[in-house]
C-alpha positions, -999 to 999 in steps of 0.1 A, spaced: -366 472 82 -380 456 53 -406 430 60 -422 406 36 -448 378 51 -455 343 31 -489 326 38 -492 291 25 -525 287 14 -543 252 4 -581 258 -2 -584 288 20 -615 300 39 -619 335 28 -623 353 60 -597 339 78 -573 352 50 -585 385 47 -584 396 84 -543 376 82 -536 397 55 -554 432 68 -536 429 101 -501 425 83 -504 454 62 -514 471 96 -474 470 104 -466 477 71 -455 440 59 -457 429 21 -476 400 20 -469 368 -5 -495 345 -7 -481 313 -23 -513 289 -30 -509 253 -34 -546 245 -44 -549 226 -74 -569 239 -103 -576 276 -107 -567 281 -72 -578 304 -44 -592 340 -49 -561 362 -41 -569 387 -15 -564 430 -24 -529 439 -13 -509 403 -18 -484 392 -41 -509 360 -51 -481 332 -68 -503 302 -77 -485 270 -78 -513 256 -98 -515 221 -79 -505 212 -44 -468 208 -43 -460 211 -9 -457 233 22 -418 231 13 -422 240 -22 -445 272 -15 -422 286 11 -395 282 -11 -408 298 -39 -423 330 -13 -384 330 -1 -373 332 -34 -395 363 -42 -393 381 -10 -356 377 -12 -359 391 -48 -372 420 -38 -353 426 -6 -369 410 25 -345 417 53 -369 399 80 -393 372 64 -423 362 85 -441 326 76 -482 321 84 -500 294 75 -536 305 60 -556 298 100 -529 318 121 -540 345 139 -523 376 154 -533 405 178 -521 443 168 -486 452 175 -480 415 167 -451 420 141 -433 446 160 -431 427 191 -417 397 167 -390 420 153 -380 438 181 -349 417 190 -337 407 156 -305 419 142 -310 421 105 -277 418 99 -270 381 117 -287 350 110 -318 347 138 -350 332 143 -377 344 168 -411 331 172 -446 335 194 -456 316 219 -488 300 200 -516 283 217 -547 259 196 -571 281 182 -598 254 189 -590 246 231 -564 276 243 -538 255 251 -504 263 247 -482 246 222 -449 233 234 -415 244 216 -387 219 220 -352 219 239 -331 190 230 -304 181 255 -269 167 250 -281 131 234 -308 145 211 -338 138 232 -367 168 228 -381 182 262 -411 205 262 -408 240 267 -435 263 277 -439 297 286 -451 295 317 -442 327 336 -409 339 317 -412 373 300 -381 371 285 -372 357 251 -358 324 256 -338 295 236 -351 268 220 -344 240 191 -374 232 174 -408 247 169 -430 253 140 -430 277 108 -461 292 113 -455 328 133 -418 328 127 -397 356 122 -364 347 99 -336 374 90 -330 370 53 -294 367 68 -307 328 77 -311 315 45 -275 311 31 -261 296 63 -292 272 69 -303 265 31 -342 261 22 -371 240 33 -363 197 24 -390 192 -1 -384 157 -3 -404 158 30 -437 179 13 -459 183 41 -450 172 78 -414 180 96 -403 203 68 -402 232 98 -387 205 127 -363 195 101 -348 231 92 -353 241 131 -328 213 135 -305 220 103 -301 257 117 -293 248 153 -269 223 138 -251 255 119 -249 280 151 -282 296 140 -304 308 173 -342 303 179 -360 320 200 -392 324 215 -404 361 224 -434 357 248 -443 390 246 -458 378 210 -489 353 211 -503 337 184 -533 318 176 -529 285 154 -548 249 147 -534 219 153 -548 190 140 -583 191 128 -594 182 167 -578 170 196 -583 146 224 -574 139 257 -561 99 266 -551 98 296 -517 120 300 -514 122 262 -531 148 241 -538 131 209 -544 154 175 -568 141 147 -561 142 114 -570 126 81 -552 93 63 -533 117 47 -514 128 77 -511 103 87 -492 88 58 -461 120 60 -463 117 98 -455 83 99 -429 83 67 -413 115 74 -406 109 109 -390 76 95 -371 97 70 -358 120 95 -332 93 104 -316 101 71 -313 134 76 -277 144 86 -285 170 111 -311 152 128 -296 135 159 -308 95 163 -320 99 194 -347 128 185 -357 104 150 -364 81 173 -385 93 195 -406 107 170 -410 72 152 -419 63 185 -446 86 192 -461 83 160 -466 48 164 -483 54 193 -504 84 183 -517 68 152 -523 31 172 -548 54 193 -562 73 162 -574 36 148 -589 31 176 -607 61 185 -611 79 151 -633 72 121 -618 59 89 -600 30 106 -593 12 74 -577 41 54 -556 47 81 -543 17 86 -536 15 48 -518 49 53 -497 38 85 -487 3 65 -477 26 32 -459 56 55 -439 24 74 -429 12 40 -418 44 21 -399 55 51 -381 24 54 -372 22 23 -363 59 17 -392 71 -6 -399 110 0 -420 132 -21 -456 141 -28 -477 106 -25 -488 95 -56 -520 78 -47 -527 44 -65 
């Protein structure tokens, strides 16, 4: 099986990367670092493909691009990091144990916060479009699911022609809930495996209100979260009912970010400017004024 790996990277720390990378080759994986930082870039690490982008174009636009290559050259399974995942040994061949290289598949690890421990929900929709959480809880079986993030998946190259690539009108946040939902729409499966556990960041911090755990990020996020999910209700694949929900939860997750987190200002500049460009129908990299 030939296996090819495509790490994101956006002003990486250097030893995060390097024990990513080390671990990969471990299982024999050709690594593609596709870096988004502006300027001369990262450092690429011994043993990567490095494919500056020479500015920051997008977490769709990298993993495009690393498709493009690994494809190129072959890929039968493609496996997407971000540049702060973390994986145990035996990590990849637990991933790939299930997939059938010759049928369109996804399978991903059960991935818990880096920062707290605690597990990251994947998402089931039911038959209106709504999103339940799924966790692992004591299954040890790989089971179905609809939606969960890039980072740790497992794609057969077989995936990309019946699903198509990542939406980079959408740059940053939902480009992995929107395909998730594009390739669920076309038949495509998604799986979780927990036999696999990884280790990812979510949000620079996150804190507990009451039954909601809210994740703190910059203006910046806050600006895609709050247009993209607003963009999502353009998206042809997306069902109504799970756009909605997600404008509704990130009015309320950033109405609790301006009042508990610094930078109030900025992010109510950001919230006002994502409302506006999602409504009417602006996508793309922000071009700040």
């Amino acid at each position: 099986m030939k296996l090819h790996a495509i790490i994101v990277t956006y002003f990486p720390r250097a030893d995060h990367l390097e024990r990513l990378v080390r671990a990969l080759e471990k299982s024999h994986v050709q690594v593609i670092q596709v870096d988004n930082t502006p300027g001369p870039g990262a450092q690429p690490v011994d043993g990567c493909r490095f494919v500056p982008m020479g500015d920051n174009l997008g977490i769709a636009a990298a993993q495009n691009r690393g498709v493009e290559l690994a494809m190129a050259d072959g890929a039968q399974v493609i496996l997407f990091f971000d540049q702060d995942s973390t994986i145990s040994a035996g990590f990849v061949e637990r991933l790939i144990a299930r997939l059938d290289v010759t049928r369109p598949g996804v399978v991903g690890p059960v991935f818990h916060d880096e920062a707290q421990g605690f597990e990251c929900p994947c998402y089931v929709l039911n038959r209106w479009g709504y999103p339940n959480k799924m966790l692992s809880m004591a299954r040890t079986e790989p089971y179905d699911v609809d939606v969960r993030i890039s980072s740790g998946s497992a794609v057969t190259a077989a995936t990309f022609p019946v699903v198509g690539p990542m939406d980079e009108s959408l740059f940053l946040d939902y480009v992995d809930v929107e395909w998730c939902l594009r390739a669920r729409a076309r038949g495509v499966p998604i799986q979780i495996d927990p036999a696999a556990s990884m280790k990812h960041s979510i949000g620079e911090t996150a804190v507990q209100v009451g039954p909601l755990k809210v994740f703190i990020d910059g203006p910046t996020r806050t600006y895609y979260r709050v247009r993209n999910a607003l963009l999502l209700l353009r998206k042809r694949e997306v069902p109504i009912v799970f756009a909605l929900k997600e404008i509704a939860s990130e009015i309320v997750h950033h109405t609790i970010q301006l009042v508990i987190a610094q930078q109030r200002l900025a992010r109510f500049r950001a919230t006002l400017c994502g409302v506006w460009h999602g409504l009417a129908g602006i996508s793309g990299r922000r071009e700040q004024p």
